[in-house]
C-alpha positions as CSV (number, residue, x, y, z in Angstrom):
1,X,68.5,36.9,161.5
2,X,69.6,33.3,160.9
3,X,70.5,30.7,163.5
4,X,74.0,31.8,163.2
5,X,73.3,35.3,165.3
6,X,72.1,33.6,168.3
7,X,74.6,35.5,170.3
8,X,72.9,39.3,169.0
9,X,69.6,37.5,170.0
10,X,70.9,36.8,173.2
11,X,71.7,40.5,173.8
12,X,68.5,41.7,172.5
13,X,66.4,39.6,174.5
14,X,68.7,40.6,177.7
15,X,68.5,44.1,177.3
16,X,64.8,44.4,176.0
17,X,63.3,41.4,178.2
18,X,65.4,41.3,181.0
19,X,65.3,37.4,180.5
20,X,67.8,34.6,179.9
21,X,67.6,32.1,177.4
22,X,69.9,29.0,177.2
23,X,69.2,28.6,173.4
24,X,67.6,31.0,170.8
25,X,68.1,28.1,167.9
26,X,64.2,27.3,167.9
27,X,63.0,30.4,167.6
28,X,66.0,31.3,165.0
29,X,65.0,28.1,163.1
30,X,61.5,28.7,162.6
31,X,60.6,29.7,159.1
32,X,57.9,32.3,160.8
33,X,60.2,34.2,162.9
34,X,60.7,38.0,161.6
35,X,63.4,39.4,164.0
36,X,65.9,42.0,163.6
37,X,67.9,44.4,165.5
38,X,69.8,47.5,165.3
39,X,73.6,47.9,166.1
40,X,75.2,51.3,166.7
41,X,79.3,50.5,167.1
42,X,78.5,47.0,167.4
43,X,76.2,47.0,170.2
44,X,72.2,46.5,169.8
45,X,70.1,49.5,170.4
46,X,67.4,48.4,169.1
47,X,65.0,45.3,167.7
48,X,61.8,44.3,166.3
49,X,60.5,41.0,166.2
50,X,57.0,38.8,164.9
51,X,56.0,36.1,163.4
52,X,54.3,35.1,159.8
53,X,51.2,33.8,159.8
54,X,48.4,31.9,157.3
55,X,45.0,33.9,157.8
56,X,41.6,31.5,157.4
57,X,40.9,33.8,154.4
58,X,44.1,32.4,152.3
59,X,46.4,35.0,152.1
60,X,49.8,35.4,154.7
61,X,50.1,38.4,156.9
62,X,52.8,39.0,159.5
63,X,52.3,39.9,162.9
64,X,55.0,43.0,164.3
65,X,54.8,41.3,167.9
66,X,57.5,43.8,169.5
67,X,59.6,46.5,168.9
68,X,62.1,48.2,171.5
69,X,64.8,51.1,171.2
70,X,67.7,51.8,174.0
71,X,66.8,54.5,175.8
72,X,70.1,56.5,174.3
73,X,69.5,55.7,171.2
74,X,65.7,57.1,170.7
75,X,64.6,60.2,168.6
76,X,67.1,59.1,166.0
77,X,65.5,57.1,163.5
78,X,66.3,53.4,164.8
79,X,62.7,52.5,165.5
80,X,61.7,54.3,162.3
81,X,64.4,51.9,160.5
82,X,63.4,48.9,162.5
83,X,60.3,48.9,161.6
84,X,60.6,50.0,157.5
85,X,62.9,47.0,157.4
86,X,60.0,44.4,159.2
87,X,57.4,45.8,156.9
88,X,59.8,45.7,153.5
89,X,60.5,42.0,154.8
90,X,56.8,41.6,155.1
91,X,55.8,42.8,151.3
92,X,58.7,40.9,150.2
93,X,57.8,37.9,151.6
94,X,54.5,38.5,150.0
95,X,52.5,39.2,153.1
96,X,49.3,40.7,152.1
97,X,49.1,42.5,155.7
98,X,50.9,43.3,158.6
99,X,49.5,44.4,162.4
100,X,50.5,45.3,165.4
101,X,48.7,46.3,169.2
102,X,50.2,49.1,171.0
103,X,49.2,50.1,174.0
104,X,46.4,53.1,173.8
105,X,48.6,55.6,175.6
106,X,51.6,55.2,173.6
107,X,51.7,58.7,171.6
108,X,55.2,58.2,170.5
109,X,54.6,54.8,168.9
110,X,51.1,55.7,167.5
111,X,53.0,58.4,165.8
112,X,55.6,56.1,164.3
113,X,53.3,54.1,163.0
114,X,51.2,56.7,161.1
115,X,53.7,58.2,159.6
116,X,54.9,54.7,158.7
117,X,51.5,54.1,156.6
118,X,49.7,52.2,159.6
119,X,46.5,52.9,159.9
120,X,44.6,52.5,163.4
121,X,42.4,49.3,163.6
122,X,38.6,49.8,162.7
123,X,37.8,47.7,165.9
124,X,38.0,49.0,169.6
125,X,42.0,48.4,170.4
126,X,45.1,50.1,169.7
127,X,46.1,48.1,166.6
128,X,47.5,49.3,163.7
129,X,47.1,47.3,160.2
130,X,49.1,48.0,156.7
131,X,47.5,46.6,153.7
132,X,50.2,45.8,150.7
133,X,49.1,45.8,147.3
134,X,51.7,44.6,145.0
135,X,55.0,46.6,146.5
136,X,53.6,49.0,147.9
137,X,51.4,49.7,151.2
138,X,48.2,51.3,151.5
Protein backbone atom coordinates (compact mmCIF):
# COMPACT_ATOMS: atom_id res chain seq x y z
CA UNK A 1 0.00 0.00 0.00
CA UNK A 2 1.19 3.65 -0.70
CA UNK A 3 0.06 6.73 1.01
CA UNK A 4 -2.49 7.07 -1.72
CA UNK A 5 -4.83 4.01 -0.11
CA UNK A 6 -5.29 5.69 3.17
CA UNK A 7 -8.94 5.34 2.77
CA UNK A 8 -8.55 0.96 2.36
CA UNK A 9 -6.35 1.44 5.57
CA UNK A 10 -8.91 3.21 7.16
CA UNK A 11 -11.40 0.30 6.58
CA UNK A 12 -8.97 -2.24 7.58
CA UNK A 13 -8.05 -0.79 10.68
CA UNK A 14 -12.03 -0.25 11.44
CA UNK A 15 -13.07 -3.55 10.78
CA UNK A 16 -9.97 -5.45 12.24
CA UNK A 17 -9.10 -3.03 15.24
CA UNK A 18 -12.27 -1.54 15.95
CA UNK A 19 -10.21 1.79 16.16
CA UNK A 20 -10.37 5.25 14.46
CA UNK A 21 -7.51 6.88 13.06
CA UNK A 22 -7.70 10.60 11.83
CA UNK A 23 -4.51 9.98 9.49
CA UNK A 24 -2.90 6.74 8.29
CA UNK A 25 -0.16 8.96 6.19
CA UNK A 26 2.72 8.20 8.85
CA UNK A 27 2.39 4.81 8.94
CA UNK A 28 1.74 4.71 4.95
CA UNK A 29 4.93 6.91 4.62
CA UNK A 30 7.29 4.88 6.41
CA UNK A 31 9.63 2.99 4.33
CA UNK A 32 9.30 -0.10 6.99
CA UNK A 33 5.68 -0.59 6.83
CA UNK A 34 4.60 -3.99 5.09
CA UNK A 35 0.73 -3.82 4.84
CA UNK A 36 -1.74 -5.20 2.59
CA UNK A 37 -5.20 -6.22 2.32
CA UNK A 38 -7.61 -8.33 0.56
CA UNK A 39 -10.75 -7.04 -1.32
CA UNK A 40 -13.53 -9.31 -2.38
CA UNK A 41 -16.17 -6.95 -4.73
CA UNK A 42 -14.39 -4.07 -3.48
CA UNK A 43 -14.68 -4.44 0.05
CA UNK A 44 -11.63 -5.60 2.47
CA UNK A 45 -11.94 -9.01 3.90
CA UNK A 46 -8.89 -9.36 4.84
CA UNK A 47 -5.17 -7.79 5.79
CA UNK A 48 -1.77 -8.44 7.01
CA UNK A 49 0.55 -5.92 8.19
CA UNK A 50 4.55 -5.56 9.75
CA UNK A 51 7.21 -3.79 9.67
CA UNK A 52 11.12 -4.24 8.29
CA UNK A 53 13.61 -4.29 10.47
CA UNK A 54 17.80 -4.16 10.68
CA UNK A 55 18.86 -7.20 13.00
CA UNK A 56 22.31 -6.47 15.26
CA UNK A 57 23.79 -9.35 13.12
CA UNK A 58 23.60 -7.26 9.64
CA UNK A 59 21.14 -8.68 7.72
CA UNK A 60 17.12 -7.20 7.35
CA UNK A 61 14.26 -9.38 8.40
CA UNK A 62 10.64 -8.42 8.47
CA UNK A 63 8.35 -8.77 11.24
CA UNK A 64 4.44 -10.25 10.10
CA UNK A 65 3.02 -8.20 13.12
CA UNK A 66 -0.80 -9.09 12.22
CA UNK A 67 -2.92 -10.79 10.04
CA UNK A 68 -6.85 -10.80 10.13
CA UNK A 69 -9.69 -12.42 7.76
CA UNK A 70 -13.57 -11.40 7.87
CA UNK A 71 -15.29 -13.90 9.45
CA UNK A 72 -17.32 -14.62 5.84
CA UNK A 73 -14.56 -14.76 4.06
CA UNK A 74 -12.40 -17.61 5.96
CA UNK A 75 -11.59 -21.18 4.73
CA UNK A 76 -11.12 -19.64 1.28
CA UNK A 77 -7.69 -18.99 0.80
CA UNK A 78 -7.50 -15.13 1.73
CA UNK A 79 -5.18 -15.53 4.69
CA UNK A 80 -3.25 -18.13 2.70
CA UNK A 81 -2.86 -15.29 -0.08
CA UNK A 82 -2.28 -12.61 2.47
CA UNK A 83 0.27 -14.02 3.81
CA UNK A 84 2.30 -15.63 0.49
CA UNK A 85 2.16 -12.02 -0.71
CA UNK A 86 3.91 -10.54 2.77
CA UNK A 87 6.51 -13.25 2.67
CA UNK A 88 7.20 -12.84 -1.47
CA UNK A 89 7.40 -8.92 -0.46
CA UNK A 90 9.77 -9.96 2.28
CA UNK A 91 12.33 -12.18 -0.10
CA UNK A 92 11.94 -9.55 -2.59
CA UNK A 93 12.88 -6.88 -0.53
CA UNK A 94 15.77 -9.04 0.38
CA UNK A 95 14.83 -9.93 3.95
CA UNK A 96 16.92 -12.73 4.98
CA UNK A 97 14.00 -13.70 7.65
CA UNK A 98 10.61 -13.18 8.50
CA UNK A 99 8.68 -14.08 12.05
CA UNK A 100 5.66 -13.92 13.54
CA UNK A 101 3.97 -14.81 17.41
CA UNK A 102 0.76 -16.37 17.43
CA UNK A 103 -0.97 -17.19 20.20
CA UNK A 104 -0.22 -20.97 21.49
CA UNK A 105 -3.87 -22.04 21.06
CA UNK A 106 -4.37 -20.87 17.64
CA UNK A 107 -4.53 -24.34 15.62
CA UNK A 108 -5.96 -22.71 12.59
CA UNK A 109 -3.08 -20.21 12.22
CA UNK A 110 -0.35 -22.62 13.33
CA UNK A 111 -1.59 -24.68 10.52
CA UNK A 112 -1.37 -21.86 7.98
CA UNK A 113 1.78 -21.20 8.79
CA UNK A 114 3.26 -24.67 8.38
CA UNK A 115 2.05 -25.30 5.40
CA UNK A 116 3.25 -21.81 4.42
CA UNK A 117 7.06 -23.07 5.13
CA UNK A 118 7.08 -21.45 8.81
CA UNK A 119 8.67 -23.38 11.00
CA UNK A 120 7.87 -23.10 14.94
CA UNK A 121 10.41 -21.08 17.00
CA UNK A 122 13.27 -23.16 18.77
CA UNK A 123 12.62 -21.04 21.89
CA UNK A 124 9.57 -21.39 24.31
CA UNK A 125 6.71 -19.13 22.40
CA UNK A 126 4.43 -19.50 19.66
CA UNK A 127 6.60 -17.92 16.94
CA UNK A 128 7.10 -19.02 13.73
CA UNK A 129 10.41 -18.02 11.58
CA UNK A 130 11.07 -18.48 7.58
CA UNK A 131 14.62 -18.39 6.63
CA UNK A 132 15.16 -17.18 2.72
CA UNK A 133 17.99 -18.25 0.86
CA UNK A 134 18.25 -16.61 -2.35
CA UNK A 135 14.36 -16.85 -3.64
CA UNK A 136 13.40 -19.32 -1.99
CA UNK A 137 12.43 -20.11 1.80
CA UNK A 138 13.63 -22.82 3.84
Amino acid sequence: MTAEDHGLLDVAVRRFRDVVVEDHASFLEDPATVVFVALEDDEVVGWVWGCRQRHVCGYSQVQLYEIGVAEQARRRGVGRALLTAFREHAVRAGARKMWLFTDEDNHAAKALYEAAGGRPSPHADAGYWWVFDGDEAR
